[in-house]
Residue, then its C-alpha position, 0 to 999 in steps of 0.5 A: x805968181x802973184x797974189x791975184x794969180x793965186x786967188x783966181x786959180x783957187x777959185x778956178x779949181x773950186x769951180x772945177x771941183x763944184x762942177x765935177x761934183x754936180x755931174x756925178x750927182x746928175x748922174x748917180x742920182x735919177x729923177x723922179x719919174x712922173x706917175x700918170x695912167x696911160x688911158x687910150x681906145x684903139x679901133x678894132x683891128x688894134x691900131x689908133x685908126x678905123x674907130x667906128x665913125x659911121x654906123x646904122x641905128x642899132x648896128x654894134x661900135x666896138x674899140x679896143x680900151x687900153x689901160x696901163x699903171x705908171x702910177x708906181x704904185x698899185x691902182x684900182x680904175x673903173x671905166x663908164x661908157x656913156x652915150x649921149x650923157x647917159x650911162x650904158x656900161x660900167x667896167x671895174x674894180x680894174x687893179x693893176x700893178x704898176x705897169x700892169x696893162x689892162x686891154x678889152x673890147x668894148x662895144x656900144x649900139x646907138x639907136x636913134x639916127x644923127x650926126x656926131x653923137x657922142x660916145x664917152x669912155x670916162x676912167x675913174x681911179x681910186x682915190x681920185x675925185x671926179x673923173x680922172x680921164x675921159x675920152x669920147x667919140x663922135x659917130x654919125x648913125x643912119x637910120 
């Protein structure tokens, strides 16, 4: 073998060598997972769909609010329903362990006839300023 015949296989086995190293350390050592909160409403029959689109004044909406921790830590949330801008119902503290689940009916009446009124459901979370997550609806009522 020559000089440069030596050379290159050094530094082919040292390659060799850093990308087995890489691969074990891929595979031994996870990523970091991604905390977040998992905020979703389902319709009454529990899957995402047949949400209350249309209703008559006064007649009672309801969805299924769904909270789930992936925060990897112990979470405190509170939930606002609000129609039209306006505050109508407050649900909370809400502590969940991580993973923990958080899963309820909630029911709004609109009263005054229109289209595409708004019905909000704002998530809060300890320590968090300012709304964390929000979702909202657009209902259609009849007089």
């Amino acid at each position: 073998m020559t000089k440069l015949s030596k050379t290159l296989s050094i530094v082919l086995g040292l390659i060799i060598l850093g990308a087995i190293a890489a691969l074990i350390y891929v595979v031994a050592v996870p990523a970091p997972e991604d905390s977040f909160t998992e905020f979703y409403i389902l319709g009454p029959g529990g899957e995402a769909a047949d949400y209350p689109a249309q209703l008559k004044a006064g007649e009672e909406g309801a969805v299924i609010m769904v909270i789930v921790n992936r925060e990897h830590e112990m979470a405190s949330y509170r939930v606002e329903t609000r129609i039209g801008g306006v505050t109508r119902g407050e649900l909370g503290p809400i502590m969940l362990e991580h993973g923990g689940r958080f899963e309820r009916f909630v029911s709004f009446t609109l009263e005054k006839p229109g289209t595409e009124q708004k019905v909000e459901f704002l998530l809060y979370k300890q320590g968090q300023s300012g709304i964390y997550e929000s979702l909202h609806l657009l209902v259609d009522v009849a007089g």
